[in-house]
C-alpha positions in Angstrom: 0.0 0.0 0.0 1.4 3.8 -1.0 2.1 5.9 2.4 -0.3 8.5 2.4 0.7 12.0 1.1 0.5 14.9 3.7 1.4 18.5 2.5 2.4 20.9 5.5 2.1 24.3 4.6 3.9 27.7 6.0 1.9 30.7 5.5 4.5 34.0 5.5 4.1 36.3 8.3 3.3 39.1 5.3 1.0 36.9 3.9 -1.2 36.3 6.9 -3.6 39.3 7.1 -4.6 38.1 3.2 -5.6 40.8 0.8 -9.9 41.7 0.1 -11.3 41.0 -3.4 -14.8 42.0 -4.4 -15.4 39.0 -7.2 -12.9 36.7 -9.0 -12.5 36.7 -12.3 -11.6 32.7 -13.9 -9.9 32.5 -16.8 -7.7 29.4 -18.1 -5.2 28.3 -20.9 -4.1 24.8 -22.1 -1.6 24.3 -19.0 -3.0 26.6 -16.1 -6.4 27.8 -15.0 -5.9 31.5 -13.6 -8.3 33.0 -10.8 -7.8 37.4 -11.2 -8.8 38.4 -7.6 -10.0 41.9 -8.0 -11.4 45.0 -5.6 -13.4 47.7 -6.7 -11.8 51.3 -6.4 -14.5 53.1 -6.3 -18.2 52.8 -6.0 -20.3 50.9 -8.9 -21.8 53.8 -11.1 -24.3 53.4 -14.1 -23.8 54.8 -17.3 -26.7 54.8 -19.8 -28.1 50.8 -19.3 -24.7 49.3 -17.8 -23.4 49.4 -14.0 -19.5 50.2 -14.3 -16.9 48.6 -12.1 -14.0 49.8 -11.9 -11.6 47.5 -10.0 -8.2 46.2 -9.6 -6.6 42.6 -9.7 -5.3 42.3 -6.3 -3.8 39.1 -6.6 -3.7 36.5 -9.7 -3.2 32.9 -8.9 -2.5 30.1 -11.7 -3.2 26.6 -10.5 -2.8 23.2 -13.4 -6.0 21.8 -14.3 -5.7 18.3 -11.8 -5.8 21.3 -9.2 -9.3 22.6 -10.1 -11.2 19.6 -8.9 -9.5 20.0 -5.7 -10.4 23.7 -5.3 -14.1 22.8 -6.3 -14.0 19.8 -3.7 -12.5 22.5 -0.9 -15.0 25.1 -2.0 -18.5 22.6 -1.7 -16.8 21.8 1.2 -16.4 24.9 2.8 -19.7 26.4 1.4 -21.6 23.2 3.4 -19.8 24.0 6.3 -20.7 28.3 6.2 -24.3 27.1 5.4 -24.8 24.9 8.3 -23.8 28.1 10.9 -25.1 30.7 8.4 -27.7 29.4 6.6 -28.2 29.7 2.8 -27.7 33.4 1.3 -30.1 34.4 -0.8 -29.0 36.1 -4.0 -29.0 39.8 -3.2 -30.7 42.1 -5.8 -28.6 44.4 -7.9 -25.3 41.7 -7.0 -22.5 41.9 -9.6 -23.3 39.8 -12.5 -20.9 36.5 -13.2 -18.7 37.3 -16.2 -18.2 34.5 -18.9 -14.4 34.2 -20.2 
């Protein structure tokens, strides 16, 4: 039987407070799936029929694709978890629509 594989990881003292991102942007090529973390600078504002967002990538992280089922796996899990204390959100009126890309 294969020993089981156990990652330890260090998080940086500078990394440890994180960074804020309003919405994530996902984006992929043929070797890496990129996730553009980004944070509005200013307030949305509407111009003619469109809500303008003006934001800035914060941080962009590029994972390979065996990685991605992971992340969804750690996501559903953590999402179950949030809705058992939280209870489900509802989706808020006027949220920022999912891009496609």
């Amino acid at each position: 039987m294969a020993p089981e594989q156990r990652i330890q990881i260090k998080l940086p003292t500078e990394l440890e407070g994180g960074v804020y991102a309003d919405f994530v942007r996902a984006w992929h090529t043929n070797d890496a799936f990129v996730l553009d973390f980004a944070g509005l600078l200013e307030p949305p504002r509407r111009e003619a029929n469109n809500v303008i967002l003006n934001a800035t990538v914060v941080s962009r992280v590029r994972i390979p694709p065996a990685q991605v089922f992971e992340l969804m796996k750690a996501l559903e899990q953590q999402l179950s978890s949030w809705e058992k204390q939280h209870g489900k959100r509802p989706v808020e009126p006027g949220s920022f629509p999912s891009e496609e890309g």
